[in-house]
C-alpha positions in Angstrom: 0.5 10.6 -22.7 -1.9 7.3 -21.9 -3.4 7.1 -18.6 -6.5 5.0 -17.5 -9.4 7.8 -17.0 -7.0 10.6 -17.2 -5.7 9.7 -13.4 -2.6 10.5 -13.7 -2.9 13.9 -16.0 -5.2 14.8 -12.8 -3.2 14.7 -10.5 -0.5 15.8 -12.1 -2.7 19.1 -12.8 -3.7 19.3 -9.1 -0.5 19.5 -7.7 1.0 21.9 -10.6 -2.4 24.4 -9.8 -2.5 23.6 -6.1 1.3 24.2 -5.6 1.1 28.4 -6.0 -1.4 28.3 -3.7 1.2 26.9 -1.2 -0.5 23.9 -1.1 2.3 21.0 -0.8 2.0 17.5 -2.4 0.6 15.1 -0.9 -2.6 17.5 0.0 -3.0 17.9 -3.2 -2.8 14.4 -4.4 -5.6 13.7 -1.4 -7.7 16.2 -3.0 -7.9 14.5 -6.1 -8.0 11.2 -5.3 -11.5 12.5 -2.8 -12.7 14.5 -6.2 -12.3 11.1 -8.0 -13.7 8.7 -5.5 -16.3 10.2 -4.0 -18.6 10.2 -7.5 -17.4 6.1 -8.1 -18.9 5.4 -5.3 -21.8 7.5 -5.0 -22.4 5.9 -8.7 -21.5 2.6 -7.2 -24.5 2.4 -4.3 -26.7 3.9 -7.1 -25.7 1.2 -9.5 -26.6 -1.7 -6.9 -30.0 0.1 -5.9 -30.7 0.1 -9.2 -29.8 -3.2 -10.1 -31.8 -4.2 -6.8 -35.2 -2.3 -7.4 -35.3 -3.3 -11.2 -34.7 -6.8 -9.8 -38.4 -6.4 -7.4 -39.9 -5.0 -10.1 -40.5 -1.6 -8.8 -39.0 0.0 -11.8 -40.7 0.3 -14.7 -38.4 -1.3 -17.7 -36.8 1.8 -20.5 -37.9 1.1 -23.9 -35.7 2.4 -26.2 -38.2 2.8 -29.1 -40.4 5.9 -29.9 -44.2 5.5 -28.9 -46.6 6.7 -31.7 -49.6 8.5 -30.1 
């Protein structure tokens, strides 16, 4: 079954778990949309502070190659 990062198989698993717990639909769908989100956009504001510091130069650039001592 495709979906675009799983989305759909997600919620499709909350609502099947969350629904013998008495929990009705669109609570469930909530849920999962919160638990998806809420990490895209803590990423997000860590992506742009990021971005922003490397930009000033207050981050040291990551070298990708081994250092020989």
């Amino acid at each position: 079954m495709p979906s675009i990062n799983g989305i759909g198989v997600r919620d499709s698993g909350y609502i099947l778990l969350l629904r013998s717990q008495q929990v009705d639909t669109a609570h469930a769908l909530s849920l999962s949309f919160l638990v998806t989100v809420v990490p895209m956009l803590i990423s997000l504001v860590g992506g742009v502070l990021f971005v922003y510091y490397r930009h000033r130069g207050l981050v040291a650039p990551v070298s990708l190659e081994e250092e020989s001592v």
